[in-house]
C-alpha positions in Angstrom: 47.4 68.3 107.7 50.7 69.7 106.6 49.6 71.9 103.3 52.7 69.7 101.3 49.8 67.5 100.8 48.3 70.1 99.2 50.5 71.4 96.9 50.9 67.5 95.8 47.1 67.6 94.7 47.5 71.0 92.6 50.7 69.3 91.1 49.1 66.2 89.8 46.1 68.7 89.3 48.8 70.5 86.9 50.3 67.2 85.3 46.8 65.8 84.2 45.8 68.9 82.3 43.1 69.4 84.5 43.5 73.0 85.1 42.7 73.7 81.6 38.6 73.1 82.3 38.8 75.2 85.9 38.6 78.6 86.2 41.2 79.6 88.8 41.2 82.1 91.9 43.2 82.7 94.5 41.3 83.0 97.6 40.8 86.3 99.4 42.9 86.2 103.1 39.5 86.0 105.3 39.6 89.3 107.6 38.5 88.6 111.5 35.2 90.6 110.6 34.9 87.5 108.2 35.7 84.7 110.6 33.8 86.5 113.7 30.6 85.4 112.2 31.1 82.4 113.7 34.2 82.4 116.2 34.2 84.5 119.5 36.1 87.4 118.8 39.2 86.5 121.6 39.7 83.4 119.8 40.2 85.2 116.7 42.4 88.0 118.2 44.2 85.3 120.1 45.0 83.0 116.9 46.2 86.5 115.0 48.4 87.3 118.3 50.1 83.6 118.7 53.2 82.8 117.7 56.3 80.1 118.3 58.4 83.3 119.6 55.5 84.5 122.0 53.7 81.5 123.4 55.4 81.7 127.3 52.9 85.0 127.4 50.1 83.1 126.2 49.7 79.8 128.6 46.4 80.2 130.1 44.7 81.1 126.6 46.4 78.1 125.0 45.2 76.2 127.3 41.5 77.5 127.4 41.6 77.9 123.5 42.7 74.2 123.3 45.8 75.0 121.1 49.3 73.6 121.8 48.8 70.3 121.7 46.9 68.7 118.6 46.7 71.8 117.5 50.5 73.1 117.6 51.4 76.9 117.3 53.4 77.5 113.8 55.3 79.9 111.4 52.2 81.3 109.5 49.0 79.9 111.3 47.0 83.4 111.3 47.8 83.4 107.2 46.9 79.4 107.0 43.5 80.2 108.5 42.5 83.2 106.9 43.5 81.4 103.8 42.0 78.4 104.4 38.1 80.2 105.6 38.9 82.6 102.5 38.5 79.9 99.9 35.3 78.4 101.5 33.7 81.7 101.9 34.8 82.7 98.3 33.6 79.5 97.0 30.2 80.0 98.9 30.0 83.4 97.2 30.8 82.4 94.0 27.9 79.8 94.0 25.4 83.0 95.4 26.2 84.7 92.4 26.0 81.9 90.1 29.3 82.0 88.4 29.5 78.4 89.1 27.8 75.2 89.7 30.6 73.3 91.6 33.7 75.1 93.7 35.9 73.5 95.2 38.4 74.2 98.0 40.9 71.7 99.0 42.7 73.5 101.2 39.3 73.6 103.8 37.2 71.3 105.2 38.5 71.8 108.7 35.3 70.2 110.6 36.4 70.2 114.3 37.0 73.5 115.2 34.7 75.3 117.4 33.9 78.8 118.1 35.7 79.3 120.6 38.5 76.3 120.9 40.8 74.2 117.9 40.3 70.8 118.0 41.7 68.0 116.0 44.2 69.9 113.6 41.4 72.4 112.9 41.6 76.2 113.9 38.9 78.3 112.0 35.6 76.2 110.9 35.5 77.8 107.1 33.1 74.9 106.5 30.2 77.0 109.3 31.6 80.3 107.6 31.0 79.1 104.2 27.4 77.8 104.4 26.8 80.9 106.6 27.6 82.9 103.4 25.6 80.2 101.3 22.6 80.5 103.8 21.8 84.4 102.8 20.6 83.5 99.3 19.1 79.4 100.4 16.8 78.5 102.3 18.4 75.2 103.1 21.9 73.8 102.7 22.9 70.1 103.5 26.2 69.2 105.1 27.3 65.9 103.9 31.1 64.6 106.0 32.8 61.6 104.6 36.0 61.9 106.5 36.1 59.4 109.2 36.4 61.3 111.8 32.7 62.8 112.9 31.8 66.2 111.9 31.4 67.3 115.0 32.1 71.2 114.8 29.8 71.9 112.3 27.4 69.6 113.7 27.4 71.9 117.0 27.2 75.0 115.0 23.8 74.0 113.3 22.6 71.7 116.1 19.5 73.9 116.6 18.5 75.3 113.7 16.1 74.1 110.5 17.8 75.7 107.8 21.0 73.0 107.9 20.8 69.2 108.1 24.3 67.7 109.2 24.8 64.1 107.9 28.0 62.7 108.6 29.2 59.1 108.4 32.1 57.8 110.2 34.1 55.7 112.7 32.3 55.4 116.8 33.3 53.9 119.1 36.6 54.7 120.8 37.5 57.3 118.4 38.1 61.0 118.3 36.2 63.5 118.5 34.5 61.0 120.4 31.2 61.9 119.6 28.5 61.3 116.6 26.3 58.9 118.2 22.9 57.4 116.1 21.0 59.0 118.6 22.2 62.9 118.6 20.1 63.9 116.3 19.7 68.1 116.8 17.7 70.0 119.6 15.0 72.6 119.5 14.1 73.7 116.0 17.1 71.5 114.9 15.8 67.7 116.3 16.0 65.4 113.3 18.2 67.5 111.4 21.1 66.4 112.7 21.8 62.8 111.1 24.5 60.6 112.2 25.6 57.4 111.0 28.4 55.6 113.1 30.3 53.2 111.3 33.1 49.8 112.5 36.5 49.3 111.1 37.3 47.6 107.9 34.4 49.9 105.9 34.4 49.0 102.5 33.6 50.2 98.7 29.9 48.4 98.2 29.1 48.3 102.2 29.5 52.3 102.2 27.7 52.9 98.5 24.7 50.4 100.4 24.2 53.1 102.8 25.2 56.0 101.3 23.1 56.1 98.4 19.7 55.5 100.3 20.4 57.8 103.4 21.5 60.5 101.3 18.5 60.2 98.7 16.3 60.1 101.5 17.8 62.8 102.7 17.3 64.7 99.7 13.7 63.7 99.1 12.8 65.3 102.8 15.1 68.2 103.5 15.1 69.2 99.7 18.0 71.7 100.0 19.0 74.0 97.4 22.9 73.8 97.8 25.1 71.3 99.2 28.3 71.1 100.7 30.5 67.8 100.8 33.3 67.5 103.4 35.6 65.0 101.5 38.6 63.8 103.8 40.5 61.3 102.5 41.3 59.5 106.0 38.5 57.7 105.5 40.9 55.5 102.7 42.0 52.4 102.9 46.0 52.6 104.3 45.4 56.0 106.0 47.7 56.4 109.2 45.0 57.9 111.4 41.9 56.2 109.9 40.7 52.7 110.3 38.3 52.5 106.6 39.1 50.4 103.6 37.4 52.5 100.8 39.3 52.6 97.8 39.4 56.4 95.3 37.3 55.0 93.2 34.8 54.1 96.3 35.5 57.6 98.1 34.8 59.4 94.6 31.6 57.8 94.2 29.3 59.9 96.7 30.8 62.9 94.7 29.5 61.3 91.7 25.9 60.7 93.5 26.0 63.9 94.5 26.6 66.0 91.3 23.5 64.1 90.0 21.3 66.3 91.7 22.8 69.4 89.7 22.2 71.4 93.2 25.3 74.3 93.5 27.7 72.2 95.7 30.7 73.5 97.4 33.6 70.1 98.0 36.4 71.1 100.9 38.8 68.4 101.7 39.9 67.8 105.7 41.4 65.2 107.1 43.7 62.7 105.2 47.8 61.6 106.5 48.6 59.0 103.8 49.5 62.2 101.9 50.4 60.3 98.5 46.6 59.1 98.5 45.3 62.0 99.5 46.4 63.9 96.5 45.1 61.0 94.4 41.8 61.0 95.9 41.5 64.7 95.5 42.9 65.1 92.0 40.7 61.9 90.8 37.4 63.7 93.1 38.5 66.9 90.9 38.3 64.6 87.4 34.9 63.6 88.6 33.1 66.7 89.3 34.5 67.9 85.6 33.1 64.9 84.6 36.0 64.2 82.9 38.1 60.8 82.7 41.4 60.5 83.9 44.1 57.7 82.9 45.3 55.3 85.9 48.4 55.9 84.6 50.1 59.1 86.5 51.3 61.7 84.6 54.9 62.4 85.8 55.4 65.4 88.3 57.1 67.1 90.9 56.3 64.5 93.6 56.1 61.1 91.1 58.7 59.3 93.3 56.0 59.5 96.6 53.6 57.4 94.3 55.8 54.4 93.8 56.3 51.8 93.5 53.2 51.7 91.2 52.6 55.6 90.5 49.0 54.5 89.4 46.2 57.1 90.2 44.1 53.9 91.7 44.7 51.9 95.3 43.9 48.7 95.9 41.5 47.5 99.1 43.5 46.0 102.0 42.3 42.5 103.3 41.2 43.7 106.9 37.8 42.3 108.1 34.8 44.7 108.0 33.2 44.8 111.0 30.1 46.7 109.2 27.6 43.3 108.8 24.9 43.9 106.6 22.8 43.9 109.6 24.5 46.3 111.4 24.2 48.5 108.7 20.2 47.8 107.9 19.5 48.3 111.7 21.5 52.0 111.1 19.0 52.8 107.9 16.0 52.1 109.4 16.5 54.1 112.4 17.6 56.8 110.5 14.3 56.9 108.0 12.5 56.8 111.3 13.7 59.6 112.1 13.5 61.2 108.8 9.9 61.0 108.9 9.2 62.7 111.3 10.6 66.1 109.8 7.9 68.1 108.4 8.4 67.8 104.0 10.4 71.4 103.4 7.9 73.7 102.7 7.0 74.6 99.2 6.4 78.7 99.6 8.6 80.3 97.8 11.5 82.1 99.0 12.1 85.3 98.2 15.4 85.9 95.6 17.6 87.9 96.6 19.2 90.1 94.0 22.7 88.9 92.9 25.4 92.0 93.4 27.3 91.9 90.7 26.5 88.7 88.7 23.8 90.8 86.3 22.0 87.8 84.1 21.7 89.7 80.7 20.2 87.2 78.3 16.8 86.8 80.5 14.3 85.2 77.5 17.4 82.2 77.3 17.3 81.8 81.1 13.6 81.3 80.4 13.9 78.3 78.0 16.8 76.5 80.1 15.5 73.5 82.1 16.1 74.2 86.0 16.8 70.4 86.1 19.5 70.8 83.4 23.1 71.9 84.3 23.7 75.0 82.2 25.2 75.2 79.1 29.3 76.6 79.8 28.2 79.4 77.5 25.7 80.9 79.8 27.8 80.3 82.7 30.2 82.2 81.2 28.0 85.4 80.8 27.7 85.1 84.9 31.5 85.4 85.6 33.5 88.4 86.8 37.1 88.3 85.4 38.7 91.3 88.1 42.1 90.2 88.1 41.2 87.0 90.3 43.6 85.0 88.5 46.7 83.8 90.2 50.2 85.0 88.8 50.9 81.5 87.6 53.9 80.5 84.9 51.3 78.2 83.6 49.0 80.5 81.9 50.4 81.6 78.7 48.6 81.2 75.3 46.6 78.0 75.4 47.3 78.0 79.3 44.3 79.0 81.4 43.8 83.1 80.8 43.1 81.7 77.3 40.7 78.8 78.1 37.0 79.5 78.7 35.9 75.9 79.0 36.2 76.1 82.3 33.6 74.1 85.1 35.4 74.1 88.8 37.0 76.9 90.4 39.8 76.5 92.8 42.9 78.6 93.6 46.0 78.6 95.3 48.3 80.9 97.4 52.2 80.6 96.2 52.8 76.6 96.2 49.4 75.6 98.0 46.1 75.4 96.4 43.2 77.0 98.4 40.3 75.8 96.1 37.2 78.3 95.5 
């Protein structure tokens, strides 16, 4: 989780040209006001407080707080959380307002931690915080977690309400966090909107597309949200030294692609991912796919090219490990699941009341008119949306032709000194 794997994305980000269709922020450091929407507020003083030099006067709230072990104390981890949750919530914001139809923010998509305790390398949720902030101008947002470790903070988080439907697909069985089971499935207002699909080792490219693709249009066709965020962590690749999938980028990249169909504002965060040099290639070619722009297999050379050899090709190749996902096993899981999707009530068609955008004044009304809801929007009108306020990073990059003198811009995403924090 080390951000180095980070600042390897925004490189190759950098090397393919990329940048030059973004626009580019760097990410507000989230105040504890902020990240007290969803943590207890002596978690939050306690992570500002912590530090490698103080920790003999902190035992009993390490231990209560779960940090010290999985979660070490480090150099900088106040600044790495508030940057993290900062990109999420900015991102989340950004989509509000309508300055964008996709943000992304690599540096988040920590899905473990809880409100009041860190848990598997995560120490602020800014994937809760960020669809908090989404859920004041939608009715509905839908969670989808590809990392293959289960979602389970943000599942907790939402497990009894209506407004948020948690599907994540991973590894059970034996496995942290340990939980994720077929039959958790929310409680209260939130039963059946919690959706969990438990997976074996050996998961592969057209086993996962056979089950994504009809859970997740299901999904769609009975929850009918209005944003979406996707937790993309890359452990769940083939090779990865925590994970135990065999989904190649290309495979990984493809419920991105499914996803952007539905032209819904989407927020992507990464997560969890320890084969760093195919984590920034998944991320980087994930990037090239919600541009909708092609990238050559070929890497462009960078700062990190000698961690991509022997190859230095953008694409991996499958291992031969069995998958243990029979076709069976994976037809028993779907029809289960659409069980349980029918019994949700269809999302109601009443309108919900807009909420006036601060800040993001549409002034061309009669063209809004004529545009097709179902249509992405012309980059043009888009651009009529945005608020330039200095949010671009000091970057040696951006000189004539750089990205200050670009407007063809789709994705946001930003960084802090060497690290991308995406928004």
């Amino acid at each position: 989780m080390k951000p180095h794997r980070i600042r390897m994305t925004h490189n190759l980000l950098l090397n393919y040209g990329l940048y030059r269709k973004m626009e580019i922020y760097r990410p507000h450091k989230a105040t504890a006001d902020e990240m007290t929407k969803f943590h207890s507020d002596e978690y939050i003083r306690f992570l500002r407080s912590i530090r490698p030099d103080n920790m003999s006067e902190y035992n009993k709230q390490m231990q209560r707080f779960n940090v010290g072990e999985d979660c070490p104390v480090f150099d900088g981890l106040y600044e790495f959380c508030q940057l993290s949750a900062g990109g999420s919530v900015a991102a989340a914001v950004k989509l509000n307002k309508q300055a964008s139809e996709i943000c992304i923010n690599w540096g988040g998509g920590l899905h473990h931690a809880k409100k009041s305790e860190a848990s598997g390398f995560c120490y602020v949720n800014d994937i809760v915080l960020g669809i908090l902030e989404l859920l004041k101008y939608h009715q509905r947002v839908l969670y989808i977690d590809i990392d293959v470790h289960h979602g389970d903070g943000v599942e907790e988080a939402f497990y009894t309400t209506d407004r948020v439907m948690t599907v994540s697909f991973h590894k059970y069985g034996e496995y942290f966090p340990g939980t994720g089971d077929l039959r958790d499935i929310g409680a209260g207002k939130g039963k059946y909107y919690a959706v969990n699909i438990p997976l074996r080792d050996g998961m592969d490219d057209e086993s996962y597309e056979s089950i994504f693709v009809p859970i997740i249009s299901k999904v769609m066709e009975t929850f009918q949200p209005s944003a979406v965020v996707l937790q993309c962590g890359a452990d769940s690749l083939t090779g990865d030294r925590l994970g135990c999938f065999n989904l190649t980028v290309r495979g990984h990249g493809k419920c991105v692609e499914f996803v952007k169909k539905y032209n819904l504002p989407f927020l992507m965060v990464g997560g969890g991912g320890y084969t760093i040099r195919n984590v920034s290639r998944c991320w980087t070619y994930e990037t090239s796919v919600a541009l909708g722009c092609e990238i050559a297999n070929e890497l462009p050379y960078n700062d990190y090219f000698e961690y991509f050899g022997p190859d230095f090709k953008l694409h991996i190749s499958p291992s031969n490990m069995a998958n243990q996902n029979t076709p069976e096993y994976l037809e028993k899981i779907k029809t289960r699941l659409f069980e349980n999707l029918r019994m949700l009530p269809h999302a109601p068609g009443v309108q919900v009341q807009a909420i006036p955008e601060d800040g993001a004044v549409i002034e061309d009304s009669e063209a809004e008119e004529k545009v097709n809801p179902d249509d992405r929007l012309p980059q043009r009108d888009l651009d009529k949306r945005m608020q330039h306020e200095n949010e671009y990073s000091d970057s040696e990059d951006e000189g004539e032709g750089g990205r200050r003198d670009n407007r063809s811009y789709k994705v946001l995403f930003t960084y802090y000194s060497n690290v991308i924090f995406c928004a």
